[in-house]
C-alpha positions in Angstrom: 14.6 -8.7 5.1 13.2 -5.8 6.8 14.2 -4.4 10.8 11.2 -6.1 12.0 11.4 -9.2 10.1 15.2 -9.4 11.7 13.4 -8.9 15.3 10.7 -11.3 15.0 13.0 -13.8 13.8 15.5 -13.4 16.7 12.4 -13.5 18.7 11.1 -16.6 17.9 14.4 -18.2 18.5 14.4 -16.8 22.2 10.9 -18.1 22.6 12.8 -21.3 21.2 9.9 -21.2 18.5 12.7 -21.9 16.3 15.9 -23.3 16.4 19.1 -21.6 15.6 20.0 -23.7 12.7 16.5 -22.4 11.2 17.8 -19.3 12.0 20.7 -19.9 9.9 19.2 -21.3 7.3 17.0 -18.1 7.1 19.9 -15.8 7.1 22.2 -18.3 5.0 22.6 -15.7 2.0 22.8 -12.5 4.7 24.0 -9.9 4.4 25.1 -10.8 0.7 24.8 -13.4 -2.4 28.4 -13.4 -4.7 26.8 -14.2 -8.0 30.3 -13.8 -9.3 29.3 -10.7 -11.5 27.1 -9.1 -8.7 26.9 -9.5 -5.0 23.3 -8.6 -4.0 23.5 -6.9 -1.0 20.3 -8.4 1.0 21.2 -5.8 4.6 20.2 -2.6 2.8 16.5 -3.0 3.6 17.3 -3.2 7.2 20.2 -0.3 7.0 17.6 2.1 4.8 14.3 0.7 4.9 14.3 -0.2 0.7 15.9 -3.4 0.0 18.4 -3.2 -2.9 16.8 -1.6 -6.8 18.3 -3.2 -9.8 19.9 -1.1 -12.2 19.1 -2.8 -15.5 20.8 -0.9 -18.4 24.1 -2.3 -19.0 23.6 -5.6 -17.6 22.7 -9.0 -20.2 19.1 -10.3 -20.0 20.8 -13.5 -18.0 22.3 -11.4 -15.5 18.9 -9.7 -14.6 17.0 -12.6 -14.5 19.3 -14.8 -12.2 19.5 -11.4 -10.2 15.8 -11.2 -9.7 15.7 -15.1 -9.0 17.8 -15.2 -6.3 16.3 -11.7 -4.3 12.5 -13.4 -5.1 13.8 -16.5 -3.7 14.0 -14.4 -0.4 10.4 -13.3 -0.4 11.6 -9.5 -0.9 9.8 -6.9 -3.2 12.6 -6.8 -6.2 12.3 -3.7 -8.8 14.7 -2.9 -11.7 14.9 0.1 -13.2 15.8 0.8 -16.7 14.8 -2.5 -18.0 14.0 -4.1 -21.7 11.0 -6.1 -23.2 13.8 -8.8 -22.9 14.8 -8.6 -20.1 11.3 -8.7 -18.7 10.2 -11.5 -20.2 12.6 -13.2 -19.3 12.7 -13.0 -15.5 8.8 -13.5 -16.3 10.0 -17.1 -17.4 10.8 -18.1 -14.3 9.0 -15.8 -11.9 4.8 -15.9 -13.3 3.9 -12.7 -11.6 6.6 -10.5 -12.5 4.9 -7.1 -14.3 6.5 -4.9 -16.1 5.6 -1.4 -16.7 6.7 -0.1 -20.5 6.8 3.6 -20.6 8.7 3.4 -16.9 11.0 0.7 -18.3 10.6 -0.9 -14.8 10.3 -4.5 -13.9 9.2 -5.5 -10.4 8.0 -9.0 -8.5 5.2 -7.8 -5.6 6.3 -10.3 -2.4 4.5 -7.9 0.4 2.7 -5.0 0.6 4.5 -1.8 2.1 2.3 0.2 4.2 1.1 3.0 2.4 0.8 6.6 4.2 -2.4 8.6 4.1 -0.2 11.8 2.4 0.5 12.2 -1.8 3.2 12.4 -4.0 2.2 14.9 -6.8 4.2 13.7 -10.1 4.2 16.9 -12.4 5.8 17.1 -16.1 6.2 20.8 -18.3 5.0 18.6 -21.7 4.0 15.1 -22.6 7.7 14.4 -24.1 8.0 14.2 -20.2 6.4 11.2 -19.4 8.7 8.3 -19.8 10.8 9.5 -16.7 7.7 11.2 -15.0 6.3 7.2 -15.2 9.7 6.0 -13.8 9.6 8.6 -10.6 5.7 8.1 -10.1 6.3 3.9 -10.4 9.1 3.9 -8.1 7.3 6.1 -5.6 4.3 3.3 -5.9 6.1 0.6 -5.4 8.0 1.8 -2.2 4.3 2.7 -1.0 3.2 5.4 -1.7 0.1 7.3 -3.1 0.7 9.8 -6.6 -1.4 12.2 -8.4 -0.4 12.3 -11.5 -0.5 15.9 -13.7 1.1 16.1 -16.9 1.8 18.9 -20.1 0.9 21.6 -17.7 4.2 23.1 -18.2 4.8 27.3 -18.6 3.7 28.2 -21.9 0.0 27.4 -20.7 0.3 28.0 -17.1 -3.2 28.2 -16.7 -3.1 24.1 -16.9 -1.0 24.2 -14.1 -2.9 26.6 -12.3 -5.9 24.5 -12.4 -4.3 21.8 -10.5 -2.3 24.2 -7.8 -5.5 23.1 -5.0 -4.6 19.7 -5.6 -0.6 20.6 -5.9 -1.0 22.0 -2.4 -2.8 18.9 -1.1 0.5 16.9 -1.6 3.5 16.5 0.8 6.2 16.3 -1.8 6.3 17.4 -5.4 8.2 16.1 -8.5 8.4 18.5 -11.5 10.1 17.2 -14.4 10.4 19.4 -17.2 13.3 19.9 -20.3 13.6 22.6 -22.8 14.7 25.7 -20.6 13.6 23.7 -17.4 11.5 26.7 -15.8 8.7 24.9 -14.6 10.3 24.0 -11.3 10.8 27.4 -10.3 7.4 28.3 -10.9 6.0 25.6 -9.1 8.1 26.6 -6.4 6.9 29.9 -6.0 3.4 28.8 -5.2 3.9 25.7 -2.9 5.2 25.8 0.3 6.2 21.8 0.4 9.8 20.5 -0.7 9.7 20.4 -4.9 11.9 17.8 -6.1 13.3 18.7 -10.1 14.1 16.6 -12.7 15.6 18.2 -15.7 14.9 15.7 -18.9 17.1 15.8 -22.3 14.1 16.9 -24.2 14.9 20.1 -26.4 16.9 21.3 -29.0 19.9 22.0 -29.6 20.7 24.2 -27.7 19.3 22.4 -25.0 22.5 20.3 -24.8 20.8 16.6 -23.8 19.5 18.9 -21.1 22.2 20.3 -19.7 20.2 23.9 -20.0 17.4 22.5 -18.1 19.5 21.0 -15.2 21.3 24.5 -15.2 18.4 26.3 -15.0 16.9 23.9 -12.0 20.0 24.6 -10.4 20.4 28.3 -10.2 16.5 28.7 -9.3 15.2 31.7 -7.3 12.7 29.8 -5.6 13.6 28.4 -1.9 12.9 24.8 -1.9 13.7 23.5 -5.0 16.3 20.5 -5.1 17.8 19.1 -8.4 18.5 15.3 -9.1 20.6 14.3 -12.1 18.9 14.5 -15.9 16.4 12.2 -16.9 16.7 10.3 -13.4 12.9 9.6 -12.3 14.1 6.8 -10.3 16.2 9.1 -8.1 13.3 11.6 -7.7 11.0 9.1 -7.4 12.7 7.4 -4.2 13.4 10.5 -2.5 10.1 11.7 -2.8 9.4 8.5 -1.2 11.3 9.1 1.8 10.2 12.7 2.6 6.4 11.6 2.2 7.3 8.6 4.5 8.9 10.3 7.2 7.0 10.2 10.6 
């Protein structure tokens, strides 16, 4: 339940449109549901404007799907992040019109459409190993309304590819770099932007690369102003604070 869904409700029972036990019935499970092994927390749309994300790794397939049954059941948009072919088909069981989106790993169930600004989200990986969490932050930033341009491999050992793209870079209001090996492609991109950049170091590399622990170093000591660092591999973080920068008014 969003802010203005809240208002409209308590406006309709002023108008004595509806009664206060409808009223209660329509906030029976608010601002939480105790599930016993998760309390969904149903207030954090109208605290944050995004209701509640699942986190899927870790949890059984029947956790998920009695999760995403009982926040559907509440008309909300419901997304889970880090999710299975399992796990997906079995919320799809018992909800037709979940979709799932396989290189993200994300599952969601589409109750409303969010308004969707006119500005862009630019998405932007150093190599094509990139893409699994450059899909995650691109989908999560789509389905909390927002437009992306997607360019990928245009890392720094061909920066001409990135080059190529910096007029439709500039275009954007927020940018996402994701890159692993030695992580540099953030720093370049924010020398020649002046919008925030938002890096994600990945655990692509070798050895030495330490499950990208030299990429997230790197990111984090850049020269260029700018640039902020999320955790590695976390798209979904990127992803939703991309989101609230471009929807910012």
């Amino acid at each position: 339940m969003t802010s203005k869904e809240l208002e409209h409700l308590l406006e309709e029972v002023k108008i004595g449109k509806k009664s206060v036990n409808d009223a209660l019935e329509s906030l029976k499970y608010f601002p939480y549901s105790d599930l016993g092994f998760a309390r969904i927390d149903h207030h954090r749309e109208v605290r944050t404007g995004y209701p509640e994300i699942v986190y899927c790794a870790g949890k059984t397939v029947e956790q998920v799907k009695e999760i995403f049954r009982v926040m559907s059941e509440l008309e909300n948009n419901v997304f889970g992040t880090r999710a299975d072919e399992k796990m997906f088909k079995a919320v799809k069981s018992i909800i037709p019109e979940t979709k799932f989106f396989r290189e993200a790993k994300i599952i969601s169930i589409r109750k409303k459409e969010p308004e969707i600004p006119d500005t862009k989200i630019a998405v932007i990986t150093a190599g094509t190993s990139d893409i699994p969490v450059a899909e995650e932050a691109a989908v999560t930033a789509e389905l909390l309304g927002n437009k992306v341009v997607r360019i990928y491999d245009a890392g720094v050992a061909g920066i001409h590819r990135l080059v190529d793209k910096l007029p439709e870079i500039r275009n954007c209001r927020v940018i996402v770099v994701i890159a692993g090996m030695e992580g540099a492609l953030a720093s370049v991109v924010g020398g020649l932007v002046d919008k925030p950049v938002i890096a994600v170091p990945t655990s692509i590399g070798y050895g030495a690369n330490f499950g990208g622990v030299s990429a997230l170093l790197a990111m984090l000591t850049s020269c260029s102003s700018g640039v902020t660092v999320v955790n590695i591999d976390n798209g979904f973080g990127a992803g939703f604070s991309a989101s609230m920068i471009n929807r910012m008014k």
